[in-house]
N, C-alpha and C positions, 0 to 999 in steps of 0.2 A: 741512219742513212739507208738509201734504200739499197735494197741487191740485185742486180742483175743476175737473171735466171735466162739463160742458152739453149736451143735443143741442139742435141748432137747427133744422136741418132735414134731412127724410130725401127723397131724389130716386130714384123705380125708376121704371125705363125698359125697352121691349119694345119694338123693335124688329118682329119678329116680328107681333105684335098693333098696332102704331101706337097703345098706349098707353103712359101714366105715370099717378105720381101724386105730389103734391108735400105730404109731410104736416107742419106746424110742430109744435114742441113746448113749451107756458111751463115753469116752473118745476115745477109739478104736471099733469100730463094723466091723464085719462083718458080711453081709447077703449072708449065703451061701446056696445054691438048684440051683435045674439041672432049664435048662432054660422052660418060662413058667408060673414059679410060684410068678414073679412081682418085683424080684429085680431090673431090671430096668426101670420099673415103682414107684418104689419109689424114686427112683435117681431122674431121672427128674422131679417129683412132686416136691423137694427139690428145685428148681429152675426155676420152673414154677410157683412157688408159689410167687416168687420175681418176675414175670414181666419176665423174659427171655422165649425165645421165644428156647424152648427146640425141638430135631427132635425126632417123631415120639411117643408122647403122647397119642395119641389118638386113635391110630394103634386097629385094632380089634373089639370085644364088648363094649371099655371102654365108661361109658358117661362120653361125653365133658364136662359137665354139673357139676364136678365133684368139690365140695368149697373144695379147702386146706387150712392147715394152719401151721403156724411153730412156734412152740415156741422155742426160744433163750434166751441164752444172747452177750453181747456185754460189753465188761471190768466186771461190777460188778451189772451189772444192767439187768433185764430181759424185754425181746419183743415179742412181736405174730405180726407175718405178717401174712394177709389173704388175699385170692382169690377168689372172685366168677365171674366168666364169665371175663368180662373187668373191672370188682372193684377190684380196690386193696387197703388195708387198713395197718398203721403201729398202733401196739394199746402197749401202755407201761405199766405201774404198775396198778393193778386194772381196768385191760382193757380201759386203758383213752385211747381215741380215739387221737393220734398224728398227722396223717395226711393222708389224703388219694385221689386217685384219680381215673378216668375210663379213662383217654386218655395217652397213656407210654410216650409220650413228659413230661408232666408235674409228673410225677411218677419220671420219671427219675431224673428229677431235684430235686424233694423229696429226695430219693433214693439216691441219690451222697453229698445231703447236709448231709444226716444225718450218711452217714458211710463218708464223708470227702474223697470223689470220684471226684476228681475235674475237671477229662480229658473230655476235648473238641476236637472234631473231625471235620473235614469239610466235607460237603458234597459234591458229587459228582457235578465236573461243576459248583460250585458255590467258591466265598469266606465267605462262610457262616459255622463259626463253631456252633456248637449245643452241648449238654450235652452229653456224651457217655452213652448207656443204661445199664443195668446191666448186660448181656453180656460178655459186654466188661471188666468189674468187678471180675468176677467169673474166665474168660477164665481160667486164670492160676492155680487154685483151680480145675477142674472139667477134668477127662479124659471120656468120653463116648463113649462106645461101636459103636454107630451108624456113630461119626463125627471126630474122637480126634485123632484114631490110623493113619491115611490115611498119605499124602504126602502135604498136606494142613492144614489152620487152619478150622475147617469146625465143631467146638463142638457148635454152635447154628444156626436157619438158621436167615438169611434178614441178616446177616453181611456186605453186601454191600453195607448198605447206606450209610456209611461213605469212603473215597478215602484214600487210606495208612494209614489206620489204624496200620497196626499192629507192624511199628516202634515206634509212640509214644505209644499204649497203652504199648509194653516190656518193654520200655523202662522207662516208669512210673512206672509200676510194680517191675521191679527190682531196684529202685533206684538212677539214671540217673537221670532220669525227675521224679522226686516224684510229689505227690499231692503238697507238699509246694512249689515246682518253678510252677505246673498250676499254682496255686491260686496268687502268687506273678506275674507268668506272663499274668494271666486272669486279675488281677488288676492292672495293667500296663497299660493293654491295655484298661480296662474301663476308669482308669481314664484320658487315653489320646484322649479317643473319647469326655469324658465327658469337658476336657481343649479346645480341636478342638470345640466343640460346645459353648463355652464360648469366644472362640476368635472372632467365624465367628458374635455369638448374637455381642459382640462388635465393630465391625468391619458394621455388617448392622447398631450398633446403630451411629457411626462416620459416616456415609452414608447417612443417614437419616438426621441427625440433619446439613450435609452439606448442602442438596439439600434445606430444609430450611432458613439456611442462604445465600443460596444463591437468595432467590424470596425476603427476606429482601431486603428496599433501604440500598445503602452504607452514608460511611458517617453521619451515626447517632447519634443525639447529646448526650452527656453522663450526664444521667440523675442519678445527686445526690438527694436521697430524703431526706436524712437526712438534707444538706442544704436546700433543697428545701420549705420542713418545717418550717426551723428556718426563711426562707427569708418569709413565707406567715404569719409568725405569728408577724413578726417586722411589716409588711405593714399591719397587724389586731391590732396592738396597733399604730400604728401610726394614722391608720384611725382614731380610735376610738377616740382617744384623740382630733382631729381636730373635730370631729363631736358634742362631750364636750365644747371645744373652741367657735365651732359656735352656737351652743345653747345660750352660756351663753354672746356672745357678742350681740346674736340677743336681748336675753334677755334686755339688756343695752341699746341696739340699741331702741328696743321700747319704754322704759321708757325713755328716753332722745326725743324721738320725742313727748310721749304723753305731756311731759313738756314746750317744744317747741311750741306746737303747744298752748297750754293752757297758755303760756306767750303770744305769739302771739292772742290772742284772748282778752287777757286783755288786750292789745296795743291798738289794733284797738278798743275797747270798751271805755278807756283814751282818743285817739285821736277820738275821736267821740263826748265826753262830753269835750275837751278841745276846739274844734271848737266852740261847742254850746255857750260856755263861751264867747269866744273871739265875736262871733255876739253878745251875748247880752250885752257884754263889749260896742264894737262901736255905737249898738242900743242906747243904756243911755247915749253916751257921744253924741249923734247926738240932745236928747230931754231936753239937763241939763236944770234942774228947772221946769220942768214936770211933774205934776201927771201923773201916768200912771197907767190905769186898765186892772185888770187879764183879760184877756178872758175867763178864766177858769171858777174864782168864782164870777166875780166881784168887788172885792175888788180893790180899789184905792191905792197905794201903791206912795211913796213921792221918787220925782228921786234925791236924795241926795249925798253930796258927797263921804258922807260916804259909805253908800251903794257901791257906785261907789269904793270904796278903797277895799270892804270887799268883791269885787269882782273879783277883780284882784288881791288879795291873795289866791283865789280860783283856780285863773288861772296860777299864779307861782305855784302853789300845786300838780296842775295835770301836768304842763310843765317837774316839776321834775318825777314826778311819770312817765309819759312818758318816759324820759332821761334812768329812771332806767328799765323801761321794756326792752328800748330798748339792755341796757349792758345786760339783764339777754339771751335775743334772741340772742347777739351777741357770748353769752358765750357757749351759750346749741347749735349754729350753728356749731361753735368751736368742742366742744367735740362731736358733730354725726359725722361731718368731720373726726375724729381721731379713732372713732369707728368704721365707715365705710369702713376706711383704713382695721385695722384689720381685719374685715369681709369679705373684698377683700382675702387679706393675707389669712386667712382658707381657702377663696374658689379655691385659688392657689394652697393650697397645698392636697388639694384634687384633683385638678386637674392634681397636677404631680402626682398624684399615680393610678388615672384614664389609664393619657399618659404612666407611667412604664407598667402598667397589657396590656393595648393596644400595647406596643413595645414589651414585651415577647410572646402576642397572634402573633404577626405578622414572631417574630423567630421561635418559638417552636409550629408548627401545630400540631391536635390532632395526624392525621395519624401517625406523625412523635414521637410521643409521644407513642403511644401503637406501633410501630415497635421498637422503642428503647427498650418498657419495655418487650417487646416479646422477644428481641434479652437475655436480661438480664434475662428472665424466661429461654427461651433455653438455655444459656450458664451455669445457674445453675444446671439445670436435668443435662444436659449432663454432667459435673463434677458428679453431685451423682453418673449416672449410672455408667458412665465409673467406680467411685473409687470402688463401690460396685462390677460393674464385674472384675477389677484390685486385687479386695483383694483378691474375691476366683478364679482366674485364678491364681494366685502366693500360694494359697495354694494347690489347686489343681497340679503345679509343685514341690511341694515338697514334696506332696505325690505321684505319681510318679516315684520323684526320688529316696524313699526309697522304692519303688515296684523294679526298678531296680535294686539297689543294690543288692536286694535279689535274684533276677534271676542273675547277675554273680557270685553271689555262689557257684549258683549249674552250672552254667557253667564253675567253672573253668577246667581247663583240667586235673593238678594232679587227683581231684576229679572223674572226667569221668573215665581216665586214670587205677585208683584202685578200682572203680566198675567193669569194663571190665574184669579188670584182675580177679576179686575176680571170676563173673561167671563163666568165663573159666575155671580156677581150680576147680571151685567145678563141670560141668559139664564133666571135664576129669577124676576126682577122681569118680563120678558116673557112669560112664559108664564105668569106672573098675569096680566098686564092683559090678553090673549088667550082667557084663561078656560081654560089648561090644566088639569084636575084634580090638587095636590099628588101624588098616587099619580100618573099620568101622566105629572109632568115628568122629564125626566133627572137619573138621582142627583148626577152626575157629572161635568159636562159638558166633554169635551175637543172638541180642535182638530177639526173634523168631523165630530165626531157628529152620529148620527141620530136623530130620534123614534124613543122605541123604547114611546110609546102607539100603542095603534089606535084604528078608526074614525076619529068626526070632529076629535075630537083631535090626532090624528095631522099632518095642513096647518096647522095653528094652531102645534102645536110646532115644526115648521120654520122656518113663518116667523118665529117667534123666535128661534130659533136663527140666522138671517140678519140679523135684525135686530143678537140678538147680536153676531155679529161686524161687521156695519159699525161700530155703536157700539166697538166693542174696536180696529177699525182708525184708525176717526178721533181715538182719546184715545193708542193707542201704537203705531200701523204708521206706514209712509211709502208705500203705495200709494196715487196718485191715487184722488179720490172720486169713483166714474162715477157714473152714473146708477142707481138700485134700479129695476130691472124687474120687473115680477108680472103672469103670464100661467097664469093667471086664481086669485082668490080661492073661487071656488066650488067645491069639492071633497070628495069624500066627503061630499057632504048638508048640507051649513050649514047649519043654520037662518039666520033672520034675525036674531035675536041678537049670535049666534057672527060673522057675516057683518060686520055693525055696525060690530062691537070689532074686528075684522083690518083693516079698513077706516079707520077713523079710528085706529088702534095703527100704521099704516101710516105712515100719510099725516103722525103726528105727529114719531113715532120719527125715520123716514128720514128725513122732510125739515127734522131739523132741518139736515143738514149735506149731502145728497145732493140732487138732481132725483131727483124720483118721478115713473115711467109706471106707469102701471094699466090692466091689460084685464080689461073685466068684461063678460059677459053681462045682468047685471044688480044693480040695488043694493035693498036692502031701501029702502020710502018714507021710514022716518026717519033715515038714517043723517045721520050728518053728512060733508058732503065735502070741508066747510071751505074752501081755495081754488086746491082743484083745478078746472083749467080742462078742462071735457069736449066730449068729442070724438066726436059722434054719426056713429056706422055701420049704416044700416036697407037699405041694398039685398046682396043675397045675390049672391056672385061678382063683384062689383064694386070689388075695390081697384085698378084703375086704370083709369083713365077716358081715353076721345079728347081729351076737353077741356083734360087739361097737357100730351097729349103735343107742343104749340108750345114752351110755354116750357120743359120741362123737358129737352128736346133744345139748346136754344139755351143754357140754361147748363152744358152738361155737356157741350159738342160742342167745346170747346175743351180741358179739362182731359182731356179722352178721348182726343183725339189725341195730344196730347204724351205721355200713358200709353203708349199703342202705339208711338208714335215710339222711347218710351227703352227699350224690350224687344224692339225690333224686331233683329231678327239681324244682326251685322256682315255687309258682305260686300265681300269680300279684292278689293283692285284686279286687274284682269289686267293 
């Protein structure tokens, strides 16, 4: 729905001169006095003060130098825009500072977000669209003495930085191409540069991750880890337990030798005192009936038979004991033999587990191991990216897709078709009640066309044609309803008549849905001016007076500074 946008009050300020002037606006104004005395100078201020780039402002004594500002509203809510120099400021409830900036590029885009101004224009010789300035916003709102009445559109200057303008800004304006098909086909088209760049990132990342796998060797062996795992931790309990095995046989192994070896000792200790026997067995049986004396102690000792018998009980004694050493040696040889075995055995089987890890080193090279596990790092990224850039390229096509929908909309044709028609009748229905001559009206009448009668005809068909399209805007646009400005009606020769009927076709048309200002030099005595409130200007060079420049300073010396405050240059700590 559209908004109505009000002005409330206009504030210009010099500095310079130590004047102002503080001018109200009702519902309908007129500022009427002979020329001179700043009617339109206030006009243009009204739109100089938003950034448009108004003709002949400056003209004369005026200082350039000169801060406006506008208080408004906009639906239900009130604004002060202000100007000083290349500052421009939007300030809302209790002058909160909303936005502001010094360069119109970025004003502009302010500016259209915040009244829902969405047309984009392309620049000359380029495919470069850009914001439309405010300008282009107002055109249809603003007739001016200097630029509006002519055979062109010429109501601001630098209009030509943009190439064919003035088919879509009409046509936005009336309805056609509203703000909702820009914004739906401005979002169209972001979000298909924004999917093109999502495709192309994807597209370098399969590129990328090719040329990689391409410097990979082929033929890679595929590397399970999770068996891989299980297969090193069965060869770490197998070891283990073999290495258990062999301790515990070595263990055995030892204590069966130290036994062995200490049977064996006692053997040869036995056969050592079993010889000595057996000699002195033969000795005594060589001497029988012999005394025979110790060497030792001397003692004489009697070679008897008995003797002789209790000797060779000695020597059966130890022959046995011998016998048995030897079974005990033969038995402990026995069981190292069979331990030994085993001990082979562990070390066999350590040794096949040796020969497995050496036969898997000789298949599975390191190289070949961190290429595999590279290839399987790359192949996982490349899934995440690609899914993650797959998810939002697929949502990014869906939104798109409902960007278009909404743009064949407003393209259907019925729809074009019954916009067309609506202005044409209202532009033929105004140039009746304006007194255009049927031979004089437009055959035709498209999205900004011009009178294409002369003479006095000529301002009369315009301004139905403006009329036109407000009425076209407020039944099927969505451009906020500014305010209809007319500076001045008296053009090419009006009679009083003609003057009348523009005058009250004015004041009836526009205001059914707009605020009307009107600058007029003068009014015929009968007109009707119905309840426009007027606004008398009779001193020459006089639109601002000593007299507001107290108060118009004290309301503006705060929103002023915070302006300068929020443009004022960073500057870097030392």
């Amino acid at each position: 729905m559209n908004q109505r946008v009000t002005y409330k009050t206009l504030w210009l300020v010099s500095a310079r001169d130590g004047s102002a002037r503080k001018q109200l606006f009702s519902q309908k104004t007129l500022l009427l006095g002979p020329n001179g005395t700043g009617k339109s100078r206030i006009i243009k201020n009204l739109y100089w003060v938003f950034g448009c780039k108004t003709r002949k402002r400056d003209v004369g004594m005026w200082d350039p130098d000169t801060v406006a500002a506008l208080e408004f509203t906009c639906g239900d809510k009130s604004y002060m825009v202000v100007r000083d120099g290349k500052r421009l400021g939007m300030f809302g409830a209790n002058d909160q500072l909303l936005f502001s900036a010094e360069n119109m590029s970025a004003w502009s885009k302010h500016l259209g977000a915040f009244f829902g101004f969405e047309l984009k224009l392309k620049r000359p010789q380029t495919t470069t669209f850009s914001q439309a300035g405010p300008e282009y916003m107002f055109m249809p709102f603003y007739l001016d003495q200097d630029g509006s009445w002519g055979a062109g559109w010429e109501t601001f200057e630098q209009l030509t930085q943009f190439s064919d303008w003035k088919g879509a800004t009409f046509e936005s304006f009336i309805g056609m191409r509203p703000n909702a098909y820009f914004q739906a086909k401005h979002l169209s088209l972001e979000i298909g540069e924004r999917a093109n760049e999502r495709r192309k990132e994807l597209e370098a990342h399969r590129a990328a991750f090719k040329r990689v796998q391409d410097v990979l060797p082929k033929n890679l062996p595929s590397l399970n880890f999770s068996a891989f795992r299980s297969e090193l931790a069965e060869i770490g309990r197998k070891a283990t337990k073999l290495q258990q095995e062999q301790v515990r046989i070595r263990g055995q192994l030892l204590g069966l030798v130290n036994s062995r070896e200490k049977v064996q000792s006692e053997l040869k200790v036995a056969l050592g005192a079993y010889n000595e026997l057996k000699g002195d067995f033969a000795y005594l049986a060589d001497r029988a009936g012999e005394a025979i004396e110790c060497p030792t102690c001397g003692i004489v000792h009697e070679n008897s038979f008995h003797a002789r018998i209790l000797l060779s009980n000695d020597a059966e004694s130890l022959g046995g004991l011998i016998m048995e050493l030897r079974s005990q040696t033969d038995e402990l040889g026995s069981k190292e033999a069979n331990i030994r075995a085993s001990l082979r055995q562990v070390e066999r089987g350590i040794a096949e587990l040796d020969l497995l890890q050496q036969e898997r080193r000789a298949k599975l090279r390191l190289e070949e191991v961190l290429a595999s596990q590279s290839k399987k790092t790359l192949d996982t990224a490349f899934q995440r990216v690609s899914g993650e850039l797959s998810g939002v390229l697929k949502k990014l096509e869906e939104e798109k897709a409902k960007a278009d929908h909404q743009v064949k909309k407003f393209e259907d044709p019925d729809r074009l078709a019954a916009v067309r028609q609506y202005f044409s009748s209202q532009v033929s229905s105004l140039s009746n009640l304006v007194g255009v001559p049927i031979d004089e009206q437009i055959g035709d009448p498209k999205p900004g066309a011009r009178a294409q009668s002369g003479g006095s005809s000529a301002p009369r068909s315009m301004l139905a044609v403006h009329l036109a399209m407000l009425a076209t805007n407020a039944e099927w646009g969505d451009s906020p309803l500014f305010p209809f400005v007319v500076d001045t009606l008296q053009q090419s020769g009006q009679d009083d008549p003609n003057l009348s009927k523009m005058v009250e076709v004015l004041g009836k048309a526009a205001g059914l849905h707009h605020q009307v200002l009107l600058a007029a030099e003068r009014l015929p005595d009968n007109v009707q001016v119905g309840d426009f409130g007027t606004e008398r200007l009779a001193e020459k060079r006089a639109c601002l007076s000593k007299a507001a420049f107290a108060e118009a300073v004290a309301r503006l010396q705060g929103p002023l500074a915070t302006l300068r405050e929020s443009l004022k240059p960073a500057v870097e700590a030392i």
